[in-house]
N, C-alpha and C positions, 0 to 999 in steps of 0.2 A: 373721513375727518379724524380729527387730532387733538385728544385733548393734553392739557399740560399737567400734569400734578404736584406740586412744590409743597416741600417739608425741609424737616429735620429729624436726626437720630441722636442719639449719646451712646457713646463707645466706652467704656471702661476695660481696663486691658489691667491685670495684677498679674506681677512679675516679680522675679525673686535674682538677686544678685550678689555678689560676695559671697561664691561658693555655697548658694542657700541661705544664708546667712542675714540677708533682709532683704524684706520685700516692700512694692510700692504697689500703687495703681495709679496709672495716668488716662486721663478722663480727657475726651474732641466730642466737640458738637461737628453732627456733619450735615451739613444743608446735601438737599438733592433736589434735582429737576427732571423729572422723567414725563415722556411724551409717551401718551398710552394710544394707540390707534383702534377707532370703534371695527369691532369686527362682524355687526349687522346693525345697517341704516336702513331705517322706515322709509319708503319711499312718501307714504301718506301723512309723513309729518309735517305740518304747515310753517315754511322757511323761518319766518322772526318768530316762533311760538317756543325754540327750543331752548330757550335760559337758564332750565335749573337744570346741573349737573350735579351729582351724586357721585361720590369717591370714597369707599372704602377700602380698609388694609384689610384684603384677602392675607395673608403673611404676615406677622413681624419682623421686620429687621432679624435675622439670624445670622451667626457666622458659620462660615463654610470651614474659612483656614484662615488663622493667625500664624507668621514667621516673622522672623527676625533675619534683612534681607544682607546686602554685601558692606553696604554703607554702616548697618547698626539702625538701622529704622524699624519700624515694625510696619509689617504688612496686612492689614485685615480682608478679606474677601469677606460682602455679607449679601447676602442674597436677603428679597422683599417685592411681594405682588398686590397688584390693586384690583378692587372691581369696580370700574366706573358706568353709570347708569346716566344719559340723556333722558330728562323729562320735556314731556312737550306737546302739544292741542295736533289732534290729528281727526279726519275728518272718515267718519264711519257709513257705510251702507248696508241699510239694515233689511232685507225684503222681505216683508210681514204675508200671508198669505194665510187665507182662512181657511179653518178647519171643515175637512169635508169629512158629514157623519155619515151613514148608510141613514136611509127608514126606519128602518126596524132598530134602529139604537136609542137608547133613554135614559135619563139620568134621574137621581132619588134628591127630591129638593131636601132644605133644613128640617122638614116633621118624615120623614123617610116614604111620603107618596110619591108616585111614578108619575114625571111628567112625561111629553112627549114633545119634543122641539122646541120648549116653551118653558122660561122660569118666573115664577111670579113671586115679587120680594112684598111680602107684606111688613112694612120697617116697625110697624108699633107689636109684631109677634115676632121679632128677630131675636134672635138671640144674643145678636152684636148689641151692644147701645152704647 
């Protein structure tokens, strides 16, 4: 699957011309549409459950290389990564199996007597209320 991510950045670029002699900065909003492909799908996830997606900037917008190309343009290369997370209802199997003690094993109830196989909760001497 494929999800799509759409923004924008701002670019600001300060430049100096006239021998040094003054300088400007020219400011581009840049829209982008980048398709991120999931690189591990649940099999156990239930087809119409998976709606909320999740898109985080792993990266900021950074520049690699600014030039100044043959026409007089400026050329930015900016590199920027996403982490995107599918949320979604997925059906679980749990197999519960009960605890096998030996004989000779016992546990100390809440006044610290030994029972044997057996806990008896007296609720008006508990210590919970």
């Amino acid at each position: 699957k494929i999800v799509e991510v759409k923004g924008s950045y701002d670019i600001h670029v300060w430049y100096a011309y006239n021998d040094h002699m003054k300088t400007t900065v020219i400011s581009e909003n840049v829209p982008y549409c980048i398709d991120v492909n999931l690189s591990k799908e649940d099999e156990h996830c239930l087809e119409n459950s998976c709606r909320d997606i999740l898109a985080k900037v792993e990266k900021q917008p950074t520049c690699l290389q600014c030039k100044i190309n043959d026409a007089k343009n400026i050329s930015v290369d900016v590199a920027l990564s996403f982490i995107v997370n599918v949320i979604g209802e997925m059906k679980v199997h749990v197999k519960v199996e009960p605890v096998k003690r030996k004989q000779d094993d016992h546990v100390r109830d809440y006044r610290g007597k030994q029972t044997y196989d057996t806990f008896q909760e007296r609720p008006s001497q508990s210590p919970f209320k």
